[in-house]
MDTraj code that builds the backbone (N, CA, C; nanometers):
import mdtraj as md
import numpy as np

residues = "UNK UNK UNK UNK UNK UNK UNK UNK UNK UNK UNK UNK UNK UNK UNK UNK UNK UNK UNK UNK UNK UNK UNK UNK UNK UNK UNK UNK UNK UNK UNK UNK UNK UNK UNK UNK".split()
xyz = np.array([
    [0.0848, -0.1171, 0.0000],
    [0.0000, 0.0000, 0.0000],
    [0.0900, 0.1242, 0.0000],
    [0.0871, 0.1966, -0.0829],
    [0.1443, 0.3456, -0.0956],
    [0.0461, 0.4241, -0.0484],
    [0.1169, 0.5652, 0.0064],
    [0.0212, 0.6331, 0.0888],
    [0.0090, 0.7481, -0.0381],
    [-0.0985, 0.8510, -0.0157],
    [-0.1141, 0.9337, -0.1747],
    [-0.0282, 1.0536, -0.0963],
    [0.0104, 1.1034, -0.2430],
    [0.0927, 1.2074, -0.2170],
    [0.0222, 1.3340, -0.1739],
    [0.1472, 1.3908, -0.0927],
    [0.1011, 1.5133, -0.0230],
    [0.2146, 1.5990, -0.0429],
    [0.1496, 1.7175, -0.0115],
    [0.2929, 1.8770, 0.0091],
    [0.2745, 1.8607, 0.1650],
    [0.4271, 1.8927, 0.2001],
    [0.4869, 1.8938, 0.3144],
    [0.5194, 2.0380, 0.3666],
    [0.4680, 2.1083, 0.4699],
    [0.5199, 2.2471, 0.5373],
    [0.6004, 2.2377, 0.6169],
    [0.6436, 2.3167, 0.6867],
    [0.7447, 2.2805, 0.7998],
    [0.7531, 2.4756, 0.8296],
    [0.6770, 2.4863, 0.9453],
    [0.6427, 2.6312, 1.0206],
    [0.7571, 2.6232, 1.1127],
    [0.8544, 2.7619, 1.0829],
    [0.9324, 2.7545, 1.1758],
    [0.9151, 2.8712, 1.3284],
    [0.7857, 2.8858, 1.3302],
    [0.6838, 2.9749, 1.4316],
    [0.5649, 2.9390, 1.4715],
    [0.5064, 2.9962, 1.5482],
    [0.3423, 2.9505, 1.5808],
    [0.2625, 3.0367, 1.4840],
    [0.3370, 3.1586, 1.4537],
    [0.3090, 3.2510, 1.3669],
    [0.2803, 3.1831, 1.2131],
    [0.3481, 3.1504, 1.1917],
    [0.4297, 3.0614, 1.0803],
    [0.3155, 2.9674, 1.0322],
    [0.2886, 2.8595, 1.1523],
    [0.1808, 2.7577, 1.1222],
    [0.0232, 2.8269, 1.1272],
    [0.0203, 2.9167, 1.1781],
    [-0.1125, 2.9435, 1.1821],
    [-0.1564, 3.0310, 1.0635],
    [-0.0620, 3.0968, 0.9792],
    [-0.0416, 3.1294, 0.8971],
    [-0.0831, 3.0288, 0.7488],
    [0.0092, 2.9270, 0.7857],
    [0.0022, 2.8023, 0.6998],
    [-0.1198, 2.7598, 0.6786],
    [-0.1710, 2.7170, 0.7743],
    [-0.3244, 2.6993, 0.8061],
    [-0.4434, 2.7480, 0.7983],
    [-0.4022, 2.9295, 0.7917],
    [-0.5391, 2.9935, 0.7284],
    [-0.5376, 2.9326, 0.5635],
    [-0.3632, 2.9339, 0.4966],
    [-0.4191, 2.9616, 0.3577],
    [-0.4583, 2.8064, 0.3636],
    [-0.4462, 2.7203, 0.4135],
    [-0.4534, 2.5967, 0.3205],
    [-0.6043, 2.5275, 0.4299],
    [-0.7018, 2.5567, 0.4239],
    [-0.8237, 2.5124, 0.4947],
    [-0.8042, 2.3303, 0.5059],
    [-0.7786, 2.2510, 0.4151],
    [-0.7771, 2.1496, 0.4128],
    [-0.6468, 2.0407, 0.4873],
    [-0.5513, 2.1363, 0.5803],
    [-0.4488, 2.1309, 0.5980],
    [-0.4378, 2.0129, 0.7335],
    [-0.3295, 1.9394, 0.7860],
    [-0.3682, 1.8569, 0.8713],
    [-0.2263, 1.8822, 0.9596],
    [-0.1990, 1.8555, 1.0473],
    [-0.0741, 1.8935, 1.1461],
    [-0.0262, 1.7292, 1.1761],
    [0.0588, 1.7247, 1.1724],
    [0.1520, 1.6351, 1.1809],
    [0.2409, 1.6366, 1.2770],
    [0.2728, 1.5200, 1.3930],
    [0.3996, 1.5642, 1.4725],
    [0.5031, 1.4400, 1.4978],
    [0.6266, 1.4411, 1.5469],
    [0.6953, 1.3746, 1.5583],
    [0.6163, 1.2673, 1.5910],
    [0.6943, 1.1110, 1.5627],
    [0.6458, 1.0003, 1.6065],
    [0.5523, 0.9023, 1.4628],
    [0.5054, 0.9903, 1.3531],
    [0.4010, 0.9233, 1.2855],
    [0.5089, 0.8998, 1.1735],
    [0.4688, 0.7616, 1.0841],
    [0.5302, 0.7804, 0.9755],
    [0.5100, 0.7838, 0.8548],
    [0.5421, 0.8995, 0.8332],
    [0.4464, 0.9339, 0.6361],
    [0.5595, 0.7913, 0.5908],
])
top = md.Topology()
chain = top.add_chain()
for i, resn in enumerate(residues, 1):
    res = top.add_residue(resn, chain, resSeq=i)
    for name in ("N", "CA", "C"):
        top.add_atom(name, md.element.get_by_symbol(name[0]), res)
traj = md.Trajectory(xyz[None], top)
């Protein structure tokens, strides 16, 4: 099973991610530990 492709962010602020997150509505947060 291949997983479908995705774009990857990487916020180097809180500023940064929340930022990220207005433009992209469909957006999902990711944190250490999971493995794409």
């Amino acid at each position: 099973m291949y997983p479908d492709e995705f774009e990857y962010h990487s916020a180097d602020s809180v500023e940064s991610a929340v930022s990220l997150l207005a433009e992209n509505p469909d957006a999902e947060l990711i944190a250490g530990g999971h493995s794409l």
